[in-house]
KOLTOR-477008 format. One record per residue (C-alpha): residue in three letters; x, z, y. Coordinates in steps of 0.001 Angstrom, whole numbers, m for minus. Layout:
N
PT finu      px      pz      py
PT  ALA       X       Z       Y
...
END
This chain:
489
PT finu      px      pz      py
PT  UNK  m40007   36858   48124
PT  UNK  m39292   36389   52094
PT  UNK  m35677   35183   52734
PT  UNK  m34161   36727   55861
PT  UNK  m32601   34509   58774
PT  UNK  m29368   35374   57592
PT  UNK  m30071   34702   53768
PT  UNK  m31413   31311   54842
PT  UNK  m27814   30410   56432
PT  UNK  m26181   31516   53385
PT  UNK  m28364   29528   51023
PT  UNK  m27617   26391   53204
PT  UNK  m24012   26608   53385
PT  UNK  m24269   27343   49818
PT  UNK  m26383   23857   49490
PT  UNK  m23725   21827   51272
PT  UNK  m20936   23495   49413
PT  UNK  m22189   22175   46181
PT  UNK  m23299   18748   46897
PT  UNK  m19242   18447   48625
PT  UNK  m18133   19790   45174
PT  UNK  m20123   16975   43655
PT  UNK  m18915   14758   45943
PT  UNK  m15379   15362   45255
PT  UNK  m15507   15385   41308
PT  UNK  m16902   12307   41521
PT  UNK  m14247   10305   44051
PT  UNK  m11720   10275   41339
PT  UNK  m14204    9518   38225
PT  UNK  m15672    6419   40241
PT  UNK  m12188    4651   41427
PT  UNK  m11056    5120   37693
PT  UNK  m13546    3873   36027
PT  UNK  m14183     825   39102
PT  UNK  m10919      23   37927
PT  UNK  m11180    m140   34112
PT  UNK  m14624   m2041   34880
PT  UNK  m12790   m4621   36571
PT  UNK  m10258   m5056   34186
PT  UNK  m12503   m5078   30861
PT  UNK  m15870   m6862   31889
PT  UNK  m15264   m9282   35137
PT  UNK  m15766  m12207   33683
PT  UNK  m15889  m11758   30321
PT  UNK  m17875  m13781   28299
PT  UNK  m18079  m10692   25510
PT  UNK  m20462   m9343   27657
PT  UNK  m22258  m12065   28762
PT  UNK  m25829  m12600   28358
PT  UNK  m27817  m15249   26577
PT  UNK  m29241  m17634   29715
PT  UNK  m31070  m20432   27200
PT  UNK  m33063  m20074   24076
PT  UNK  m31141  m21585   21519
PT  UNK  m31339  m25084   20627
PT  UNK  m33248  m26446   17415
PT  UNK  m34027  m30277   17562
PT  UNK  m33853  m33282   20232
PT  UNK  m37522  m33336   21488
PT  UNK  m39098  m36727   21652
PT  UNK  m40895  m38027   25195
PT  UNK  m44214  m38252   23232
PT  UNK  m45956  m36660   19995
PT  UNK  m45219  m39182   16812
PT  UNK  m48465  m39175   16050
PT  UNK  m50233  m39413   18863
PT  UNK  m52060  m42917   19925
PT  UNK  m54692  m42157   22238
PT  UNK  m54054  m39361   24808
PT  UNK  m56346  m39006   28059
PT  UNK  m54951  m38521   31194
PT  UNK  m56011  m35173   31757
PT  UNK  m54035  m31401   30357
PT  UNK  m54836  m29450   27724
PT  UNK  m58039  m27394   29084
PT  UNK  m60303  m24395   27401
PT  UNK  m61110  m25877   24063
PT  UNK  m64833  m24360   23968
PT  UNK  m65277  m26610   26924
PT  UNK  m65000  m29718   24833
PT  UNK  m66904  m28648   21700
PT  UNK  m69936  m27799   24215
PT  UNK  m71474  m24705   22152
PT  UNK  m72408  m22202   24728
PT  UNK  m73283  m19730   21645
PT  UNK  m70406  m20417   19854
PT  UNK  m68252  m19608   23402
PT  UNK  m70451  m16221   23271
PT  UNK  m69858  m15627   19925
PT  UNK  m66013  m15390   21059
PT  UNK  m66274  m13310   24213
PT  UNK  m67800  m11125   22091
PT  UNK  m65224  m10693   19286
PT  UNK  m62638  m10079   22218
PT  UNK  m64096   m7154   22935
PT  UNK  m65153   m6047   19535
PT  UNK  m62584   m6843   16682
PT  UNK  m60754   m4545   15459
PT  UNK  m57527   m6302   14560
PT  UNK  m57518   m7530   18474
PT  UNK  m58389   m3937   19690
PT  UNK  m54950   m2811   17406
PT  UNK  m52380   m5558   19078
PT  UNK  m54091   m4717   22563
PT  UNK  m53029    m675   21829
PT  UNK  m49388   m2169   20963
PT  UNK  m49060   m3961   23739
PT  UNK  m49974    m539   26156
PT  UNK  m47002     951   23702
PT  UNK  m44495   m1548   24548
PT  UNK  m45058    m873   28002
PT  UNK  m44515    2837   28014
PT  UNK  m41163    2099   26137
PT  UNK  m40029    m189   28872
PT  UNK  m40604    3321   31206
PT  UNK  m39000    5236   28526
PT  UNK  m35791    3083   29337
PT  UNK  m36150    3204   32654
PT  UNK  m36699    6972   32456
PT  UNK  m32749    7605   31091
PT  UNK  m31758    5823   34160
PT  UNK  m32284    9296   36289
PT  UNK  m30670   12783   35754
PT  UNK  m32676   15015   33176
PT  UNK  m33426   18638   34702
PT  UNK  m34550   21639   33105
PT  UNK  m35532   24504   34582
PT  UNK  m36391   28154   32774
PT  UNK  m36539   31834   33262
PT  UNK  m35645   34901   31410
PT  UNK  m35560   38231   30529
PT  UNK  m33738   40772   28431
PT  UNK  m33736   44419   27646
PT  UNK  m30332   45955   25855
PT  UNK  m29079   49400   24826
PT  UNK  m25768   50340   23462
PT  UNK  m26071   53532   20979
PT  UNK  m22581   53414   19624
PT  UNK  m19933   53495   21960
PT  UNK  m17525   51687   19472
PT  UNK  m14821   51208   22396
PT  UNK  m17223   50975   24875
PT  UNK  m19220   53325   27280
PT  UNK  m22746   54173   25855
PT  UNK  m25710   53530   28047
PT  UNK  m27505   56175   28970
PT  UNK  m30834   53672   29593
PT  UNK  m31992   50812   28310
PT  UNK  m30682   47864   30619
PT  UNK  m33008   45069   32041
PT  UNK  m31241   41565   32619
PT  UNK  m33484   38999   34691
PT  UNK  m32515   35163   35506
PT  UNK  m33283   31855   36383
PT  UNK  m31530   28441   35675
PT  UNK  m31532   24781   36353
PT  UNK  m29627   22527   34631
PT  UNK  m28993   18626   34975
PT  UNK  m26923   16056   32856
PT  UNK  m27139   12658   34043
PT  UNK  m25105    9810   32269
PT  UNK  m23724    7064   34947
PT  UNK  m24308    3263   33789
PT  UNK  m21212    1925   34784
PT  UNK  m21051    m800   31784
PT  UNK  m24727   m1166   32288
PT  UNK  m25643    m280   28727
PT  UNK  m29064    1341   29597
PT  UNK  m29909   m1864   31628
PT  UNK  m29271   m3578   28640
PT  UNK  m31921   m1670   26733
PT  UNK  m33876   m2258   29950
PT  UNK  m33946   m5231   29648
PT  UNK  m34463   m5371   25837
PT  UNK  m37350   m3434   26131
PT  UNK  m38586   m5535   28755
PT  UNK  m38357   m8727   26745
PT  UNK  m40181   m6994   23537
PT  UNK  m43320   m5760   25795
PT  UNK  m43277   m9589   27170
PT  UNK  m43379  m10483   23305
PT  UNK  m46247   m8495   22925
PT  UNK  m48212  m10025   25611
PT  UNK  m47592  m13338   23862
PT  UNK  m48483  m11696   20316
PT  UNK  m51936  m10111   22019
PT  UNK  m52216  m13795   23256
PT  UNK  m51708  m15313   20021
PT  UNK  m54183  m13135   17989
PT  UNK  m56670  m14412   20544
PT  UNK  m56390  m18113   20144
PT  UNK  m56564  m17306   16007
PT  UNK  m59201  m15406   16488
PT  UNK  m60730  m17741   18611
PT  UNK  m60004  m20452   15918
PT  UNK  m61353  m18483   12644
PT  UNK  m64715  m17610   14455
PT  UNK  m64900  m21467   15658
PT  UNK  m64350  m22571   11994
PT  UNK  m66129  m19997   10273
PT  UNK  m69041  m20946   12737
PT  UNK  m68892  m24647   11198
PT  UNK  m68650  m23636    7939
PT  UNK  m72251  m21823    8379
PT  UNK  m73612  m24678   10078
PT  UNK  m72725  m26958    7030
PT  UNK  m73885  m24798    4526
PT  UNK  m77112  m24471    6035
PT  UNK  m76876  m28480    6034
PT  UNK  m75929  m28173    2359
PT  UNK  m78833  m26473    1565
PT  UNK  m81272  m27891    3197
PT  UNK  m79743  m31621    1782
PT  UNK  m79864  m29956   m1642
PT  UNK  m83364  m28911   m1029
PT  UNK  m84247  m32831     189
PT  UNK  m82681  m33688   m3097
PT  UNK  m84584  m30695   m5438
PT  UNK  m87871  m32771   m4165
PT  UNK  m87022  m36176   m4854
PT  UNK  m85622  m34950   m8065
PT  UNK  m88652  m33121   m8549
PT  UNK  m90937  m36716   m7459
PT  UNK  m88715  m38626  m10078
PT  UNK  m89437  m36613  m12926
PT  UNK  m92978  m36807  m11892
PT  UNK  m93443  m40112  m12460
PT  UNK  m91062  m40120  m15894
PT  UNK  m92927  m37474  m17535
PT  UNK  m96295  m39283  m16710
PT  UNK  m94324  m41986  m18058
PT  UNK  m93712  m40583  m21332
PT  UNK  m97117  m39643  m21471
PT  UNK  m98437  m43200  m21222
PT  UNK  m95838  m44417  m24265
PT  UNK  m93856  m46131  m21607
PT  UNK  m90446  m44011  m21306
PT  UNK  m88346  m41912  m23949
PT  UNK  m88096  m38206  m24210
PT  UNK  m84677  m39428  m23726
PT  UNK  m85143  m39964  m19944
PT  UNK  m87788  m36896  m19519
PT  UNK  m84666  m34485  m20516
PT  UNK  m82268  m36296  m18562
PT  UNK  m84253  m36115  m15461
PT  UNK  m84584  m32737  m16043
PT  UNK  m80981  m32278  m16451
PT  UNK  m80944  m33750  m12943
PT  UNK  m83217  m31051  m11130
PT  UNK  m81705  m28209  m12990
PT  UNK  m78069  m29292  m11284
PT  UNK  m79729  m29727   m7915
PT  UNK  m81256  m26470   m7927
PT  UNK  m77968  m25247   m9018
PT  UNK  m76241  m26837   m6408
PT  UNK  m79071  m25485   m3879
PT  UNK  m78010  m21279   m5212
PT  UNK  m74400  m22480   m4994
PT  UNK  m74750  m23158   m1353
PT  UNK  m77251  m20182    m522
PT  UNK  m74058  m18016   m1827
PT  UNK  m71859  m19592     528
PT  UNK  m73637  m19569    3560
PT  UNK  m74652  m15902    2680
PT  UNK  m70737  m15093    2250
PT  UNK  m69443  m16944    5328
PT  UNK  m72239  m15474    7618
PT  UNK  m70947  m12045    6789
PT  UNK  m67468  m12796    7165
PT  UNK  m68445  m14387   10464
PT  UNK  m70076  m11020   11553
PT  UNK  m66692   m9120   10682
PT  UNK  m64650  m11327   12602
PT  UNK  m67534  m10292   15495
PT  UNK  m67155   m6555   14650
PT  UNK  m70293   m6228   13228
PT  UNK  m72056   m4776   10608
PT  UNK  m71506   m7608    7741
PT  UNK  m75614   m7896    6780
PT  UNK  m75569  m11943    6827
PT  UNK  m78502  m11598    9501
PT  UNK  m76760  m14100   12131
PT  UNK  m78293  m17186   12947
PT  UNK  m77118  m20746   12684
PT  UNK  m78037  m23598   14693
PT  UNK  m79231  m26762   12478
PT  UNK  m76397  m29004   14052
PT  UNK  m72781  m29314   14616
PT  UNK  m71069  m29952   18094
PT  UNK  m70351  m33707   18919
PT  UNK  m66322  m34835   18130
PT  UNK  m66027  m37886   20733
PT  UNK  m63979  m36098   22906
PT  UNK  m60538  m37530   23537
PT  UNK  m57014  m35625   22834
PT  UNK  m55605  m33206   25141
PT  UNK  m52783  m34991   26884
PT  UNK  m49451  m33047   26135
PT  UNK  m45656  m33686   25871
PT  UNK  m43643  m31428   23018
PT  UNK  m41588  m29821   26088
PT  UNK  m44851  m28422   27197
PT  UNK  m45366  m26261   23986
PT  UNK  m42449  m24061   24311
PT  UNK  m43563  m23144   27367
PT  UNK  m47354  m22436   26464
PT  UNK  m48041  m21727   22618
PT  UNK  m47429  m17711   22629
PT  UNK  m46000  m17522   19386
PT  UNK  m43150  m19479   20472
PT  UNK  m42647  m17293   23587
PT  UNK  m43000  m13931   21450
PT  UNK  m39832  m15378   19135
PT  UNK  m37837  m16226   22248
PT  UNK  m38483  m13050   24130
PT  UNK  m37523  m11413   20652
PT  UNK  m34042  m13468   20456
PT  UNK  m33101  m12384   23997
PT  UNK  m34197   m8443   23711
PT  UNK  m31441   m8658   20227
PT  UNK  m29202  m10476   22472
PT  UNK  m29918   m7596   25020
PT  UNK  m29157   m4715   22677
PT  UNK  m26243   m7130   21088
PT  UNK  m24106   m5988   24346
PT  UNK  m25297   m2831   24035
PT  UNK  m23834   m2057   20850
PT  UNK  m20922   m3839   22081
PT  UNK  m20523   m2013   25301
PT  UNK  m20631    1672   23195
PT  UNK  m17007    1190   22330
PT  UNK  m16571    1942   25824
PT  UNK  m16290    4885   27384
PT  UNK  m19026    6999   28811
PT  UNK  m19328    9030   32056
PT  UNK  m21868   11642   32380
PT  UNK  m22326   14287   35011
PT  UNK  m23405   18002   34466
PT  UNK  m24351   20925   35875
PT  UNK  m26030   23864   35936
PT  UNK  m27286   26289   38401
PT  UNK  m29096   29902   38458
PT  UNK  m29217   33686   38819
PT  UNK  m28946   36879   36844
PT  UNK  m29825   40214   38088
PT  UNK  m30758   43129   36716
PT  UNK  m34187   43888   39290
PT  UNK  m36530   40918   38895
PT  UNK  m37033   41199   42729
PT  UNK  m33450   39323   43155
PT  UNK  m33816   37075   40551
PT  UNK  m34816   34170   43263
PT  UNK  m32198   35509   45606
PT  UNK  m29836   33442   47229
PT  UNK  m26848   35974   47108
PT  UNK  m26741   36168   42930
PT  UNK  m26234   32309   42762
PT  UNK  m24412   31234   39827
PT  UNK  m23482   27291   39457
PT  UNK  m21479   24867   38125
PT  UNK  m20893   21018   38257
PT  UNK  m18270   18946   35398
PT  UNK  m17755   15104   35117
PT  UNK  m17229   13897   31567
PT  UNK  m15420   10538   30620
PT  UNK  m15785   10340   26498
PT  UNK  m13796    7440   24786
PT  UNK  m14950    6808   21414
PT  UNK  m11630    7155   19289
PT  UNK  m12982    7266   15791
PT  UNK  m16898    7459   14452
PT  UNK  m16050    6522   10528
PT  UNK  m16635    2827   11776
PT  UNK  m20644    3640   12432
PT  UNK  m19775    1374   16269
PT  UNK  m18568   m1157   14765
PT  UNK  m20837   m1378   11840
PT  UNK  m23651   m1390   14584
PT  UNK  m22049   m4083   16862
PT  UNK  m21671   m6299   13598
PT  UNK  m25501   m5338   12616
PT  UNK  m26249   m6168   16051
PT  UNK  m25051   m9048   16377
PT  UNK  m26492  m10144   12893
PT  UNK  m29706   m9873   14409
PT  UNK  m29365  m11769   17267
PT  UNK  m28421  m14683   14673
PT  UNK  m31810  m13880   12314
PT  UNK  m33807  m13689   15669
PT  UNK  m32487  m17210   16654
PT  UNK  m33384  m18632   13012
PT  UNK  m37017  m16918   13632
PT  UNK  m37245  m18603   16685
PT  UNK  m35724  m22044   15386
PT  UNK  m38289  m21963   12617
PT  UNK  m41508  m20814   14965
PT  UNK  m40820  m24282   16711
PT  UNK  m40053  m26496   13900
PT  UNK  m43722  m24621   12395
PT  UNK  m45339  m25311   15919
PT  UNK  m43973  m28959   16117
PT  UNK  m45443  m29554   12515
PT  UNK  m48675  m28631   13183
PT  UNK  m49049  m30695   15755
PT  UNK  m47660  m33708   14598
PT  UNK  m49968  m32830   11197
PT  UNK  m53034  m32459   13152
PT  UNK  m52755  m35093   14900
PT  UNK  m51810  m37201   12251
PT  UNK  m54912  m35680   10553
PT  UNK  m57779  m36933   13618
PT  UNK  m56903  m40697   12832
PT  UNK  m57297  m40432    9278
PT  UNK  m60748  m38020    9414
PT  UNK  m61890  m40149   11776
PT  UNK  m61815  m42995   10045
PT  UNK  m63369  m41296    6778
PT  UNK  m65778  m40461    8546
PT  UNK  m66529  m44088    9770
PT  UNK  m66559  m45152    6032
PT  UNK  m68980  m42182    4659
PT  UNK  m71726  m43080    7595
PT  UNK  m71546  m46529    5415
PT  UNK  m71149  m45164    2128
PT  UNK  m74351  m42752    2734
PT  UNK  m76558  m45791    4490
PT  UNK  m75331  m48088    1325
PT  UNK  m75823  m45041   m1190
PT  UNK  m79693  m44251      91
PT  UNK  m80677  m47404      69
PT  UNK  m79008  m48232   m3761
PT  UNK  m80764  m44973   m5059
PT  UNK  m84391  m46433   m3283
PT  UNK  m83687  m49388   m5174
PT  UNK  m82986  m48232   m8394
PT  UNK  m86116  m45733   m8174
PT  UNK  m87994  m49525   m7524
PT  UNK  m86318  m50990  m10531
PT  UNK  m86915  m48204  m13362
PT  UNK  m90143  m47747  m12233
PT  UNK  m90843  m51541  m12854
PT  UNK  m88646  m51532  m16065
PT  UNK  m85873  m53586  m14375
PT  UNK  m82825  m51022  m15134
PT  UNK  m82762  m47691  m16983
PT  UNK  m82763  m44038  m16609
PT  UNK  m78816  m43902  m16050
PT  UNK  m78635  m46337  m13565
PT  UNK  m80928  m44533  m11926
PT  UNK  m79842  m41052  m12325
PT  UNK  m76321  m42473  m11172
PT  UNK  m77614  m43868   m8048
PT  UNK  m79471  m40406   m7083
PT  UNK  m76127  m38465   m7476
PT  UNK  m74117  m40862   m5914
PT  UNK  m76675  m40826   m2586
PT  UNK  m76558  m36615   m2679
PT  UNK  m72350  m37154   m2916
PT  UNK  m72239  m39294    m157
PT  UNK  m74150  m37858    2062
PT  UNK  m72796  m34125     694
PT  UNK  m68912  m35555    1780
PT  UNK  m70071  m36827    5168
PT  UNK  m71212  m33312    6288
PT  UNK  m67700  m32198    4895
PT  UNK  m65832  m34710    6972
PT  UNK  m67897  m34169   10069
PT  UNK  m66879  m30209    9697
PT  UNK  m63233  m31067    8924
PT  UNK  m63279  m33111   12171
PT  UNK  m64372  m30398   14094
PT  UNK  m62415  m27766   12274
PT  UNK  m58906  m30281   12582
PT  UNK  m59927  m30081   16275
PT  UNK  m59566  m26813   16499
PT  UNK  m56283  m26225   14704
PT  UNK  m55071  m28951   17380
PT  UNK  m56167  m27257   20187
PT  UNK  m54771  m23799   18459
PT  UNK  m51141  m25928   18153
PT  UNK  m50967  m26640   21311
PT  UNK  m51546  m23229   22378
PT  UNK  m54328  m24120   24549
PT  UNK  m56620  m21821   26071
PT  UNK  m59799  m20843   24750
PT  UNK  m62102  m19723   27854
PT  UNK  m61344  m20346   31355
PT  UNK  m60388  m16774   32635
PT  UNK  m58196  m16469   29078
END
């Protein structure tokens, strides 16, 4: 419908009528409530926000156990174990695990909650239409209609709550911590991830070692026995020795089905960690990464700013703290502004017309007198939380610091096993080719020798053990330290 001229200058003086209304209900509201905002929050510590994470232990210049840093930061991990496949391997799980692809949807959640409390910031409008039809039949005190009556109108209405305590920053902010949480928790998930797929990928590695050691072994079990049972045949060994070198081959080929199950089981657990199909058809490469590399340089200040898990607990302790003043501030009182706005006519040509205007504007300051103790009960709860969220965080570092110092502790000690098994298995080999030499020529007997061939399968079994635990220590260092993984990470 075409407004006249004339209608048009109605409908604006109307316009500036109501927002001088507005205007004037809200002089009043705004000194008032200026004034009890001066008088209950300026400087108040109440209502004061947390500023520091809270404190859990002096921190020490340098690591306890750390002896030989090098000079440069912690850097993507992958870089130092040098396994372009294995760095593939990873990229590829990013993409395709499940469990990631989950935290990655919750951290797209906590960012539409942060807009959802920005959202009650602004004045919530509705707008409708509608339509009736009425006909009295009984006069009953009143005048019967002769017709049915047709009733046509259109509204808008707005409430809009002022933060004058700034209890929906509060939540704001709260929110705004908790999404920064998630980040950190997305973050987190990675670097395990990361970490699982690196140490599963070992464990494969080694169990193809296994077997193919335990094979070795099945042949020079299978060349001993050989020569005892030809032995036996000539008069010059005992059935005695025959069965025990039997014995002997049966465990290694044990040993060799005991492995094939393993490297079957961690190849498919390898693939679900990928997001593939688990069918134990991924390949292996026949070696292990080198360990030379030096430790990351690192100070424990450093890790409460990098490792994500500790920045997801603080983030967590100041979005409680956050929604601590909240509930505190909801014993205040609370200003909200209303109004409503429309037409009603009974042609539903004039329902948009300026001259049947209806509208109203109200400013409401509520103080909460008595709620059966629910605001207090959720101040106390409140603030409750913000002392379980500081525990959380206080144990997350004490955790973090741990496995550091544990890990680190750990390198010296694998290191030097492995020193000692590279001697044991050189010393082991050569005692088992002797005492093959020395039965064969009469010089010792079967146990001596059967002895010697486990021992040299044991030694050389525990230094492909070590050399994984190495790596696989490694990792969980890098992983406490919060280091990156890849270089765009």
């Amino acid at each position: 419908m075409t407004l006249t001229s004339t209608q048009h200058i109605k409908s604006t003086v109307r316009t500036k009528q109501f927002l001088s209304t507005i205007q004037q209900c809200l002089k009043p509201l705004a000194g008032a409530l200026a004034t009890i905002a001066c008088l209950q929050l300026q400087g108040c510590s109440y209502f004061k926000s947390a500023e520091t994470t809270p404190h859990v232990v002096a921190l020490p210049d340098q690591w306890s156990a750390s002896t030989s840093l090098s000079d440069d930061p912690v850097k993507p991990w992958l870089e130092d174990l040098g396994d372009p496949v294995l760095a593939e391997l990873i990229e590829e799980a990013f993409d395709s695990n499940p469990n990631l692809r989950g935290l990655n949807a919750a951290t797209e959640v906590a960012e539409q909650q942060t807009w959802l409390a920005w959202s009650v910031f602004w004045p919530q409008i509705d707008a409708g239409l509608r339509a009736s039809r009425n006909k009295r039949n009984n006069a009953g005190g009143f005048a019967v209609s002769a017709k049915p009556v047709n009733t046509f109108g259109f509204s808008l209405d707005f409430i809009w709550e002022i933060d004058l305590w700034y209890k929906l920053g509060n939540e704001l902010e709260a929110t705004e911590h908790e999404k920064t949480a998630s980040l950190a928790d997305y973050r987190a998930a990675k670097l395990s991830l990361a970490a699982n797929i690196a140490k599963t990928w070992f464990d494969g590695i080694v169990a193809i070692q296994q077997v193919n050691l335990a094979e070795k072994t099945i042949d020079s079990f299978k060349n001993a026995l050989e020569i005892i049972e030809q032995g036996y045949d000539r008069g010059l060994y005992q059935a005695l020795d025959v069965r025990l070198a039997r014995t002997n081959l049966l465990s290694a080929q044990g040993r060799k089905e005991n492995f094939l199950s393993i490297r079957d089981a961690t190849t498919r657990t390898l693939e679900a960690l990928l997001g593939r199909y688990p069918s134990a058809s991924l390949a292996f490469p026949d070696q292990l990464p080198a360990t030379d590399q030096t430790l990351p340089d690192s100070v424990p200040s450093t890790l409460l700013e990098r490792r994500p898990d500790i920045i997801a607990a603080a983030q967590r302790f100041f979005a409680a703290d956050q929604r601590m003043l909240k509930a505190r501030k909801n014993l205040l009182p609370t200003i909200q502004i209303s109004g409503s706005g429309g037409t009603s006519s009974r042609e539903y040509k004039d329902m948009f017309n300026p001259e049947f205007i209806i509208w109203n504007i109200a400013g409401n300051l509520t103080q909460p007198i008595f709620h059966g103790g629910q605001l207090f009960a959720e101040r106390f709860q409140a603030e409750a939380r913000v002392k379980q969220a500081a525990a959380q965080y206080a144990q997350v570092v004490l955790q973090a610091f741990q496995e550091v110092e544990t890990t680190m502790a750990a390198e010296q000690w694998l290191r030097k096993q492995q020193e000692l098994l590279n001697l044991e298995t050189k010393e082991s080999r050569e005692a088992e080719r002797l005492a093959e030499n020395s039965y064969v020529t009469g010089l010792t007997n079967i146990t001596t020798l059967l002895e010697a061939q486990r021992r040299a399968f044991d030694s050389e079994n525990n230094l492909l053990e070590i050399r994984k635990q190495r790596l696989q220590n490694r990792v969980n260092l890098y992983l406490a330290l919060g280091g990156p993984v890849l270089k765009l990470q």
